[in-house]
N, C-alpha and C positions, 0 to 999 in steps of 0.2 A: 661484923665479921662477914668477908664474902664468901662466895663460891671457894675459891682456891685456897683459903684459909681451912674450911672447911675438910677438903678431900685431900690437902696436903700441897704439894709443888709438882707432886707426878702426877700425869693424869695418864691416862688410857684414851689413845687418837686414834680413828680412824680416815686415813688418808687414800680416799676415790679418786682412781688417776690412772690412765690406759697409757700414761708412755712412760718407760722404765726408766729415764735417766731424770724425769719431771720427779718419779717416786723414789729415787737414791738420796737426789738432792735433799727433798721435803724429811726423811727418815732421817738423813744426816742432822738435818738444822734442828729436827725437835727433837733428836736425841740429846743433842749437845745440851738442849735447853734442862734434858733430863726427862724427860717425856718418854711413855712405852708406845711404840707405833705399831699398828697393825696397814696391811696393804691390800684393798682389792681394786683389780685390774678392769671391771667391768662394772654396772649397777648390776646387774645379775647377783654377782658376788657381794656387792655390799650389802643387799639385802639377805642376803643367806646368813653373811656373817652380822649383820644386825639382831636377826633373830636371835642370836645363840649367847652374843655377848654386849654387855652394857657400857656404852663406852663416853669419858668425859664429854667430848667434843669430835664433828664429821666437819673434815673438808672434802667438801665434795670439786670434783672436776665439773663443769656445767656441761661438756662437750668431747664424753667420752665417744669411741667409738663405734662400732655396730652394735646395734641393740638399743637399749636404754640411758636416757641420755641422766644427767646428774638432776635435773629438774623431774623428771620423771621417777627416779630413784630416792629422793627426797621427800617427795606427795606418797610413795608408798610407804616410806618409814614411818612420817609422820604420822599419815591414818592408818597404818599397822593396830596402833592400842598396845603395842609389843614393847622392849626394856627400852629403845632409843627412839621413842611418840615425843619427849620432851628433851631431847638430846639436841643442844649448839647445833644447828648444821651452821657452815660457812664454805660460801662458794667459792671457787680459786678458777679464773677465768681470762681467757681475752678477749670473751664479749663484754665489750663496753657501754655496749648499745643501750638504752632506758629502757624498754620493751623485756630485754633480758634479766635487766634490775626487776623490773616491777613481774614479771612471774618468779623469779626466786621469790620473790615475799609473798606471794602470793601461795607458795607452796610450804612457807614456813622458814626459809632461810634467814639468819636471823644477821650473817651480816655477808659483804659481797667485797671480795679480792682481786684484784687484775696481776694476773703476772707480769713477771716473775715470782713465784711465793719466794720472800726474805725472813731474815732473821727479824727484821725491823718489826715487819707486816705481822710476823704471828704475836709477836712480842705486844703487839698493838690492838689486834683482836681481842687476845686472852682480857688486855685491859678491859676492853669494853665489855664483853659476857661476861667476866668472872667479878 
């Protein structure tokens, strides 16, 4: 029995994403899937809202903008010790670059997405974590 078997078909997402029509979309696609989404705008905010609530699975933005980028945001969830230390992150990115691969994993990301996020692509992850 997996993960998803486990906690059901709904999960509770957190989606890390500074541009508003990138975080309609992503809301759209995992609602339909039947998923509850939550949204913050900044790392700032993901980690405030990390702290507070435990949530299946992070897509993180790797290239949010002022402040704290999604790699930076993710090393601090990770070694928080707090409810989302072992929480899916997955990066959602148009760095394709290897050097950007290889510090997501480096920070804990456990898998790495190029946009556009699709319905295909999450449908594809979930397979893999869950």
């Amino acid at each position: 029995m997996g993960k998803l078997d486990e906690i059901g078909d709904i999960m509770l997402v957190l989606v890390v994403e500074d541009m508003v029509i990138i975080q309609v979309g992503t809301r759209a696609m995992l609602t339909k899937l039947g998923h509850e989404v939550a949204i913050a705008s900044t790392g700032e905010a993901a980690l405030e809202m990390a702290d507070k609530t435990k949530y299946d699975v992070i897509f993180m933005d790797i290239g949010l903008g002022d402040g704290m980028n999604g790699l930076e945001a993710t090393q601090k969830i990770k070694e928080s010790g707090g409810l989302n230390a072992t929480t899916p992150v997955v990066a959602v990115t148009a760095h394709v670059e290897t050097e950007f691969m290889d510090k997501a994993a480096e920070v804990g990301i456990v898998e790495y997405v190029n946009k556009p996020l699709t319905r295909d692509k999450i449908t594809t992850v979930f397979e893999r974590i869950f």
